[in-house]
C-alpha positions, 0 to 999 in steps of 0.5 A: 893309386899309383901316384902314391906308388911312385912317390913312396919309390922316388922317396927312396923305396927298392926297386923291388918295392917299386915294381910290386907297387906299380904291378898292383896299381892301376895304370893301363890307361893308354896301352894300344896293345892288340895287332890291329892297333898298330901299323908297322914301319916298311922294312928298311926305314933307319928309324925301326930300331932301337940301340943303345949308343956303345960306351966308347961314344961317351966320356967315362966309357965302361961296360953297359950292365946287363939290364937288372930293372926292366921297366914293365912293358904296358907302363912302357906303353902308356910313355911312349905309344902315342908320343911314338906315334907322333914322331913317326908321323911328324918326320914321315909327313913334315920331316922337312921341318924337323930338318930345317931346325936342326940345321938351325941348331947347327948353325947356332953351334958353327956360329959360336965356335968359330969365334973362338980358337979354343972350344973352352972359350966359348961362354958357357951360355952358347952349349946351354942355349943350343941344348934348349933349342936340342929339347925343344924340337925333340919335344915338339916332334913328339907332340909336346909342343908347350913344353917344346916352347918352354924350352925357348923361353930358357934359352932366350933367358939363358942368353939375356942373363950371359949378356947382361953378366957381360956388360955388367959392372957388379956382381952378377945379376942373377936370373931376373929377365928384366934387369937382365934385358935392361943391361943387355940394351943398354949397355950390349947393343951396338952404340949405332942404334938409336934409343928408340931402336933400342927399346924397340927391340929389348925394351922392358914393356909390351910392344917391344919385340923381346919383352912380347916374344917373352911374354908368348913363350912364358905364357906356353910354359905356365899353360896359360888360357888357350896354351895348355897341351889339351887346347894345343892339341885339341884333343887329349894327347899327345897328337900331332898338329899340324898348326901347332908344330908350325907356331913352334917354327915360327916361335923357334925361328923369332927366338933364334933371332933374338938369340944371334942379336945377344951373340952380337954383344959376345962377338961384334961384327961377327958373320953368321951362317948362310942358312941363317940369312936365308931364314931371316929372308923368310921371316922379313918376307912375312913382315915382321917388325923387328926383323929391319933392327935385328939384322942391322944388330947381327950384320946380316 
């Protein structure tokens, strides 16, 4: 089997061992390997070509080796055709999506360094988050929408747990979202707010705005009832979804959300980026509860 296969290389077996294992196994599951599988891109389109970006680009620079261990071309294949697929379909037919949260993304990492005067200063949990969100919508566009919105449940609690370390008067508190969401209400949120809008925002039990969203993206990232990737495409996969790449939007935009409100703890008072504003617009439009409290927390 090739399960067995992979584990035994993993475990520490050559490269050698690993291709001769792989090479016996049974694998071309989801090769579309003839002509008339596949349809070319026009010439001219930026996303043709595949590069590697030159060692100047990174920090410990150096030479790129010459390949020595070349993946097999149908296991190649089986990765990345139908994922393939999905990007060049999702930024050829919705790519405006795929532009509106990038330039989210980037309103996130403007908004944080321009409240500092070094980038050093920065808490660490700002780079983390924007990571998350990095992953999240490159697993999206490619049609692995569940785990896209597992990456939002990691840089909501990211920034849940730096908030409570803020405001906490002991050691850290670790990475329980509870206690975590707890010292952040109590003690990070404007004192302009009554208890109640407290809790309406970060209270600790359903109906309250954050520990509900939790609750949704925690349950895409245990492949819950009705969230696994077969339900949410419909179909084995990946594919693209239209329904689905729109609840990732709307999960997105509500996470990033609660993720300004945390900044606000950082940063009182702090602006926030335009494109922001215009999303919050968007989403108060589609009524929705908390939106009132959380820019009266993010002064937008």
């Amino acid at each position: 089997m090739l399960v067995v296969a992979v584990k035994t290389a993993v475990m520490g077996s050559s490269p050698a061992a690993w291709g001769a294992r792989a090479a016996s196994a049974s694998h071309s599951v989801l090769s579309m390997s003839r002509a008339e599988d596949r349809v070319s891109l026009p010439a001219g389109d930026f996303r043709l070509e595949r590069q590697y970006l030159a060692s100047h680009i990174f920090a410990l620079g150096g030479d790129i080796p010459d390949p020595d261990n070349v993946v097999d071309e149908e296991a190649w294949r089986d990765l990345v055709d139908l994922p393939t697929d999905v990007l060049l379909r999702t930024t050829s037919y919705v790519g405006g999506v795929v532009d509106h949260l990038r330039d989210l993304v980037s309103c996130w990492h403007e908004d944080g360094f321009s409240q500092v005067a070094s980038p050093d200063l920065l808490p660490m949990a700002f780079l983390d988050v924007q990571e998350e969100l990095n992953a999240g919508i490159f697993n999206s566009i490619h049609g692995y929408y569940r785990t896209g919105i597992s990456c939002l449940r990691v840089a909501a609690e990211d920034m849940v747990a730096a908030a409570a370390g803020l405001h906490s008067e002991s050691e850290p508190l670790g990475s329980k979202w509870g206690t975590n969401l707890k010292v952040a209400r109590d003690k990070g949120l404007s004192a302009d707010l009554t208890r109640g809008e407290r809790i309406k925002l970060l209270g600790g039990a359903r109906g309250s705005w954050a520990f509900d969203l939790h609750e949704t993206l925690s349950r895409h990232t245990h492949g819950a009832g009705g969230a696994t990737n077969g339900e949410l495409w419909k179909s084995n996969g990946p594919v693209l979804s239209r329904e689905t790449l729109q609840l990732f939007v709307s999960l997105f935009e509500e996470t990033l959300m609660l993720l300004y409100v945390l900044r606000s703890m950082f940063f009182p008072g702090a602006s926030v980026s335009d494109y922001v504003v215009e999303t919050l617009d968007a989403i108060e439009q589609d009524g929705h509860a908390a939106i009132e409290l959380a820019r009266k927390v993010i002064g937008a």
